[in-house]
Steps between C-alpha positions, in 0.01 A plus 500: 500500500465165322267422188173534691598855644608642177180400317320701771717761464435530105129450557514771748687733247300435187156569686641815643598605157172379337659263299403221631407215276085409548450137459108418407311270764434116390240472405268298693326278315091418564383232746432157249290266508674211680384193338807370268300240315192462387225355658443222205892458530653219737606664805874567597640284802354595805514809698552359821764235392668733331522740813640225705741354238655834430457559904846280529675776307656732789461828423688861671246712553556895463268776495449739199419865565488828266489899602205664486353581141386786403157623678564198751605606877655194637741231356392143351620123596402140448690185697681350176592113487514469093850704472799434295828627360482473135784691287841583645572727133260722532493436882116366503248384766129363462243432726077386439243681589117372470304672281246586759742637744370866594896584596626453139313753337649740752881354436451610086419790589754564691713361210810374751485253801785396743498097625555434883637183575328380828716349778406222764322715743341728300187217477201738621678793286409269230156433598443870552578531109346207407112610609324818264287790670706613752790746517797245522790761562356613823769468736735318265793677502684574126684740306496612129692287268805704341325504099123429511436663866265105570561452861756289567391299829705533813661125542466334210793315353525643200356796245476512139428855375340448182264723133223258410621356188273283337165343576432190363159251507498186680170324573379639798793678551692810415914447455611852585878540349701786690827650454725521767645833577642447817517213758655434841536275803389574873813419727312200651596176503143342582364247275224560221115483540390158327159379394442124460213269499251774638729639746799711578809338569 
């Protein structure tokens, strides 16, 4: 059955049994003010040099989704360059958020996410979940992942099942902290969606 069947198969069990442990949503934090300094203080280095410095940084890109939350009817996502592994013991992931993203306060409250690593062709799959307002799982095909029920997006590379962990500030930025509950590989050998200088690799 392997590691990622048996968790679903104890999942299963304890919710049919009611005993099912209930993990409070993240909370998600308010919407800041953006401004880091002051306006008396001398400003950081600038925005747009430090875009295209950083820009030379290649980057996998994956896309972050969550089930449903309670009293919501359809499933959440957001096109995710900022992710990283970040503790083998406890097995650890973490990926950043902007604190004005309208997606994130739908992940904590769903309390669990699962991490699709994008391959080469799935470019306008990325775009899709890279835009807000629209329904971005029309016609993109997925199935539940084994712990958290996120979709788990037909072709990607790779999945990492995760519980939101820990939420931490940073600037701007959110650093979501999620432990990994299960994880897997698509049998594809393709290579992975990169972003680099403005544009996918």
């Amino acid at each position: 059955m392997g590691q990622a069947g048996t968790a679903e198969a104890a999942v299963r069990y304890l919710r049919s049994t009611g005993t099912a442990p209930v993990r409070p949503p993240v909370e998600a934090l308010p919407r800041p003010e953006l401004r880091c300094v002051r306006a008396d203080e001398r400003a950081p280095v600038d925005q747009g040099e430090f875009r295209r410095v950083l820009g030379h940084f290649a980057t996998g890109v994956t896309v972050v989704t969550a089930p449903p939350a309670d009293g919501e009817d359809s499933p959440a996502g957001f096109a995710c360059q900022s992710f990283s592994s970040l503790s083998l013991d406890p097995p650890l992931v973490a990926f950043m958020a902007g604190r004005t993203s309208t997606t994130w306060p739908r992940i904590a409250r769903a309390g669990v996410f699962c991490v699709n690593v994008l391959s080469a062709r799935q470019r306008e799959l990325c775009r899709r979940f890279a835009v807000s307002g629209a329904d971005k799982f029309a016609g993109v095909v997925h199935d539940a992942a084994p712990v958290s029920g996120a979709p788990r997006l037909a072709g990607a590379l790779a999945w990492i099942d995760c519980t939101a962990h820990r939420v931490h500030t940073g600037g701007d930025h959110l650093i979501v902290v999620g432990r990994v509950n299960a994880l897997g590989t698509s049998d594809t050998e393709e290579a992975p969606l990169l972003f680099h200088r403005g544009r996918f690799l």
